[in-house]
Phi, psi and omega in degrees: 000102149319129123224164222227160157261346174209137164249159170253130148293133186048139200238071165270189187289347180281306202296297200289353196268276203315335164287281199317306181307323202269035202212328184268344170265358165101019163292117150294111233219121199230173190203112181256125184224147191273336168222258187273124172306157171128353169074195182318300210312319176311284179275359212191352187194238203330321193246336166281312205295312171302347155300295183302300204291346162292324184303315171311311188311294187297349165278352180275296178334296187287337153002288182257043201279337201283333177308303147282023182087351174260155176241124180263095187243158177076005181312120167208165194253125169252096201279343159302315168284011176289293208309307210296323186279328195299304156341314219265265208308328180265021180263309184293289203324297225285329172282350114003282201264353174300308168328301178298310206284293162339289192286018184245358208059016179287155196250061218263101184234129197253145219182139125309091192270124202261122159296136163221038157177176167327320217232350201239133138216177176280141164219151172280148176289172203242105177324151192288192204256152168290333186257032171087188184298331179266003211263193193277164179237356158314342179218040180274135153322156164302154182237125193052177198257339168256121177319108175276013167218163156230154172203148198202109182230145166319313181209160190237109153260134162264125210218063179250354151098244212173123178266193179283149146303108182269135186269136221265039170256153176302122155113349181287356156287341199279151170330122167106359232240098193226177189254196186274335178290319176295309173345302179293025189222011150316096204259355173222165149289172182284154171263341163217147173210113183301159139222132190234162206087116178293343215276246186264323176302307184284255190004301220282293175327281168328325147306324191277304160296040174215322158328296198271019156087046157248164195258098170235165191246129165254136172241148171203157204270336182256170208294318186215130173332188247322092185303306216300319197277200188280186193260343165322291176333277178337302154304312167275002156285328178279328154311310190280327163287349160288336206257323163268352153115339169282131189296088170291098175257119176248169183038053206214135180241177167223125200260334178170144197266132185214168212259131182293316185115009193270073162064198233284355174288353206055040164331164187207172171219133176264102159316105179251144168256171191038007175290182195259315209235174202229003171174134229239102174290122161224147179271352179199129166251123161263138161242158224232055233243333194145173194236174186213149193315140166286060201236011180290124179060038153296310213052060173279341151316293184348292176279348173078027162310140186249146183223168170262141205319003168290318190118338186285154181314080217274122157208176193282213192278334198283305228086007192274153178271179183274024187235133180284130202077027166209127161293131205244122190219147173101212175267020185274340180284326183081357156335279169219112175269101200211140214303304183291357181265357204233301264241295231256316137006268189307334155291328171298308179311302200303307173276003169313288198311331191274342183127328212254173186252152184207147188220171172206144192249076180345294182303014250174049195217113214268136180234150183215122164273124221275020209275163151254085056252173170279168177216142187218150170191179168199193161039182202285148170263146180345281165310316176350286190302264161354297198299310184280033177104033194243121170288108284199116151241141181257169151194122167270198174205093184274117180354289199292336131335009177250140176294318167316310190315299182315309187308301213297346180082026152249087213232029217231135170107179201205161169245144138218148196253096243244114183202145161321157201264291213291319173258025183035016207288137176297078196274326168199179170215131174223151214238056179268099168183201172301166174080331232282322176312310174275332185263006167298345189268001162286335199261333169309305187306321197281318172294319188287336178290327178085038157288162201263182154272327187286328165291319196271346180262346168251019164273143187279138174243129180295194148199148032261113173217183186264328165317346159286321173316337147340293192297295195291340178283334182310292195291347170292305183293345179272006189070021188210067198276168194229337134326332209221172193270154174293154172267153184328109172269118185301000000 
């Protein structure tokens, strides 16, 4: 039996920054992982698919190089090396942060970790992947009957994240028919590809094969894609994928999948209800629906960890669960599932443990979707806002009125802004447009300063940049814009 002052279950962006904090407060610090640290995010979600859509972006880019005066001949797509660059970068970060964790003195034991108490657990050789040799190993079973480690710590976080949501439909066993882990276990693009979930997961996929030249189709079930963001958004990412040739079924469910019969690819056909159209050809159905806690063959009964009819991890502002001296953190918690809120999590747990104070502010949580164009937000949306009593001016500012924009030939897309009527005080910022990902930490920092409109339109913004769009929505919403035409006098 090891023991520790502290374990992490799992070494994602949650697990591993709270073991490095709590290693840096003077913890003997040990971390069960099943595979290359850095978690879903490293390996399987944030950091490959932002590989791949940069290969998309410069192949759209080079597409259109006579647009800028260069001439392009022989343009073609090599989808090995796209895989092959993706592969490269997410091999240096997870040795990266495998790299950090040494040198912090974290203690890296790889394993499937079983509770056989609050504070104790077994851990296992780690079992195959359900999608085969090369697939994820996060959410794989124990492997044998006998424990190869025991570890026994002062205190625990479980940091094990979250797997895909499987949808209970006919035809979701057959050949072609996959989650976002699979998406990576692709060896070509599709030549038509269904996506069904509208949200940041669907969204993301559809941009990147549709970049990359497949006929895709998306469906979702709420009025307008990424339902989470303002509703502004929404329409307008649906807009921009119509423009781009993907076939947007919005308010649309899918009742079931079936194999079309057109020979050895496993073409498949998708039933849609509420649609425009009744039934959807894809050589790959992703489904892209949402995610659900990674807590299968914990044993959190064990620990007498309490969880909600969902299955995530209920815990308090601190993070402590309801058994003392053990912590919940990411997306097992259900909070936000989002790489940097499970980052930050893990930091607030960590200087809990340590003695020191640390706090996070829920409201106050910047999200950014990788599409083309981006999507960003933060703070209350519009409706949000209204609903919860606030009297409201929205106002946007579209990227094409910016100088930058224009140089760069990315000119599609808008900032709005959300602020109080009577003090102009900032309640959210959404973000469609280039960029939209960096320029969202202006509209976090404001909320969280409890900055104004008058503050954010008298701060000098450099220029020519897309980060003047702030300055200029700021000034719009004061009537008093000096880019865009005066509004309109009654």
């Amino acid at each position: 039996m090891q023991e520790y002052d502290l374990l992490v279950v799992g070494g994602g962006p949650g697990g591993y920054v709270a073991a490095i904090r709590a290693a840096q407060r003077g913890l003997n610090v040990a971390v069960v992982e099943k595979e290359r640290p850095g978690g879903v995010c490293l390996n399987w979600g944030c950091i490959p698919t932002k590989a791949m859509l940069r290969s998309a972006e410069v192949y759209e880019t080079v597409l259109h190089a006579a647009d800028f005066g260069v001439r392009a001949e022989n343009i073609g797509l090599d989808y090995d090396t796209v895989t092959r660059r993706k592969d490269s970068v997410v091999k240096g970060l997870t040795d990266g942060v495998a790299g950090l964790l040494k040198a912090n003195g974290v203690t890296v034991v790889k394993g499937h970790a079983r509770f056989t108490g609050p504070t104790t657990v077994d851990v296992f050789a780690v079992g195959e992947s359900a999608l085969g040799a090369n697939g994820p190993l996060y959410a794989a079973e124990p492997a044998g009957a006998e424990p190869v480690d025991r570890i026994s710590a002062r205190e625990v976080i479980i940091a094990t994240g979250s797997v895909p949501v499987q949808l209970p439909l006919p035809g979701a066993e057959l050949p072609g028919v996959i989650t976002s882990d699979g998406a990576f276990g692709l060896t070509e693009v599709p030549g038509k590809l269904a996506v069904i979930g509208g949200s940041a997961v669907g969204a993301e996929w559809a941009s990147l094969f549709s970049s990359l030249g497949s006929e895709v189709t998306i469906i979702e079930m709420q009025p307008t894609l990424v339902p989470a963001e303002d509703a502004e958004i929404g329409k307008a990412l649906g807009r921009s994928f119509g423009k781009r040739g993907v076939q947007v079924l919005t308010g649309a469910t899918v009742s079931k999948i079936e194999s079309s019969g057109r020979g050895k690819n496993a073409a498949l056909k998708v039933a849609v209800d509420g649609a425009k159209v009744s039934e959807v050809d894809a050589d790959v159905v992703l489904v892209g629906v949402g995610r659900k806690p990674n807590t299968a063959s914990l044993d959190l009964a064990t620990a007498g960890v309490e969880v909600d009819g969902r299955g995530f991890v209920q815990v308090d502002e601190k993070l402590r669960t309801n058994v003392e001296h053990v912590y919940a953190i990411g997306d097992v918690t259900g909070k936000a599932l989002l790489a940097h809120v499970a980052s930050h999590q893990g930091v607030v747990a960590a200087e809990t443990i340590a003695g020191h104070h640390a706090a996070i502010d829920y409201n106050v949580i910047p999200a950014a979707t990788f599409t083309h164009p981006e999507i960003a937000s933060v703070g209350l949306t519009e409706k949000q806002a209204t609903d919860a009593g606030h009297q409201v001016v929205a106002t946007k500012f579209p990227f094409a009125a910016l100088g930058r924009a224009q140089t760069f030939g990315d000119t599609e897309g808008f900032l709005k802004i959300v602020a109080g009527e009577q003090y102009g005080e900032v309640l959210g910022v959404h973000v469609f447009g280039p960029s939209a990902s960096d320029l969202i930490t202006e509209g976090a920092l404001a909320i969280t300063l409890e900055a104004t409109l008058d503050e954010l339109a008298e701060t000098i913004h450099a220029h020519p940049t897309l980060g003047e769009i702030g300055m200029e929505a700021a000034m719009s919403a004061l009537g008093l814009p000096v880019h865009t035409a005066p509004p309109k006098k009654r």
